[in-house]
C-alpha positions in Angstrom: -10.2 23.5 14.4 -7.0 25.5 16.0 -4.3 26.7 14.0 -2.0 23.4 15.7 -4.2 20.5 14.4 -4.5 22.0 11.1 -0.6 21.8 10.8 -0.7 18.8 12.4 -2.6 17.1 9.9 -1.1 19.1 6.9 2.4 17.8 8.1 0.9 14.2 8.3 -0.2 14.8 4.5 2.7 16.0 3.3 5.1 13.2 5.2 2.3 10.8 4.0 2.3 12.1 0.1 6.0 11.9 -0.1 6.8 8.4 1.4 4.4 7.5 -2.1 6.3 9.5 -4.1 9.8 8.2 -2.8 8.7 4.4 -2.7 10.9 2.8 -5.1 9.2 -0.7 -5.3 5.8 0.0 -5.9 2.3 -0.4 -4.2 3.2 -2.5 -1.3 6.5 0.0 -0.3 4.1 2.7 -0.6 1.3 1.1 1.8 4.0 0.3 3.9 5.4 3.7 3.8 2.3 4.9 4.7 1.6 3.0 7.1 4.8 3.9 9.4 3.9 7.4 8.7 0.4 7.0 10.1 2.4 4.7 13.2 4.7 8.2 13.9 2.5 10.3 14.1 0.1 7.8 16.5 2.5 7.2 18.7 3.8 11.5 18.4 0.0 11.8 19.6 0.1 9.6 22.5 3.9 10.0 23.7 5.1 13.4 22.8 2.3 15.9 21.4 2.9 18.4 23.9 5.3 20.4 25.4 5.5 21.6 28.9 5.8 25.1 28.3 9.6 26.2 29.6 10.5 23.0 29.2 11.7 20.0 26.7 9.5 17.6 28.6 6.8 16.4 26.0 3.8 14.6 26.9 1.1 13.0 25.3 -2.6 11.4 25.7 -1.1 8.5 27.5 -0.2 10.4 30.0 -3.3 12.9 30.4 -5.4 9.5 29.7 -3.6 7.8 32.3 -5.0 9.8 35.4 -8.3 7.7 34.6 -7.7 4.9 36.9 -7.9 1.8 34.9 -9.5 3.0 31.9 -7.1 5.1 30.7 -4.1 2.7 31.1 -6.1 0.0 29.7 -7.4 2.6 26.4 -3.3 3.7 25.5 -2.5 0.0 26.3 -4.8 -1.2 23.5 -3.8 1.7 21.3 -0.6 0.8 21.7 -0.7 -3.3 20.9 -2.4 -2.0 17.6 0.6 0.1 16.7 2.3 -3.3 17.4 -0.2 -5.2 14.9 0.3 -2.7 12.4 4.5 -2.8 13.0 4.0 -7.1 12.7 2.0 -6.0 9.4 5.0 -4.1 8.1 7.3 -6.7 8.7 8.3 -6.6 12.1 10.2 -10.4 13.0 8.9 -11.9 16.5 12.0 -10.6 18.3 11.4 -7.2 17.3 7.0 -7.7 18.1 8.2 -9.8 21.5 10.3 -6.6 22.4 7.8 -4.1 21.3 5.4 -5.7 23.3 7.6 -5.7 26.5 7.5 -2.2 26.1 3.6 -1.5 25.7 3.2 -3.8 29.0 5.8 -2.1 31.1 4.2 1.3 29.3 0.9 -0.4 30.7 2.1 -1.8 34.0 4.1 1.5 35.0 1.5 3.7 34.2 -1.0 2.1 36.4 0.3 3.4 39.8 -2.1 6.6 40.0 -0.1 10.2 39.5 3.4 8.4 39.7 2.6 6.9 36.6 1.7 9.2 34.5 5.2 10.7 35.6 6.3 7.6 33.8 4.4 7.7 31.5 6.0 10.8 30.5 9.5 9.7 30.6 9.4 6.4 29.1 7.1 6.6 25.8 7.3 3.0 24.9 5.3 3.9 21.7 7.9 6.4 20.5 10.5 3.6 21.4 8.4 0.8 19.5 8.4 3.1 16.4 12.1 3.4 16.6 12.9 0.4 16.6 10.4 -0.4 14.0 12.3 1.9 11.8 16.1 1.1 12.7 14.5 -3.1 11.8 12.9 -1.9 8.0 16.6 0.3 7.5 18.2 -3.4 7.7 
């Protein structure tokens, strides 16, 4: 295992032990808690994981996975209407899921045009977006 994923799942541990230990209203807050935590750090994986080195252009799976013509959009796009489920399951209102999802099928759609859309793919990170506005909604 490199040095990089161990962090990476030591920081998910640690951000997922103390969304328990800061839930104030018990077992469903702290699923929930959890739950966006796990969410982040899906959506870090496939939008933002990676940085171009020189840069502050991130990258993540969707975009690698993308350069599989079909498959790949089709894999991130399910990936990314189950971070969708999961946001419904936290709460998310059908505004916020109907928007969400407008932003996993242009994610989808965009990234479909071989090379070019992985470029896009790149840029716009509809899941990173999705668990934005997920958050900014449960702040409410």
């Amino acid at each position: 295992m490199s040095r990089a994923t161990a962090l990476d799942r030591a920081d998910l541990l640690n951000r997922t032990r103390l969304a328990a230990e800061t839930s104030r209203e018990g077992h469903r807050d702290s699923e929930m808690a959890r739950a966006i935590v796990e969410l982040d750090f899906l959506a870090a994986l496939l939008d933002s994981r990676w940085r171009i080195p020189g840069t502050s252009i991130r990258f993540g799976l969707d975009a690698l996975v993308g350069l599989v013509p079909v498959l790949g959009d089709v894999a991130t796009g399910l990936v990314s209407a189950y971070i969708v489920m999961r946001a419904r399951n936290c709460g998310a209102g059908n505004g916020l899921v109907a928007r969400m999802l407008g932003n996993v099928l242009l994610d989808t759609v965009g990234g479909s045009v071989p090379i070019l859309g992985s470029i896009f793919d790149i840029y716009f990170k509809a899941n990173n977006r999705n668990i934005r506005l997920l958050r900014r909604h449960l702040q409410r």
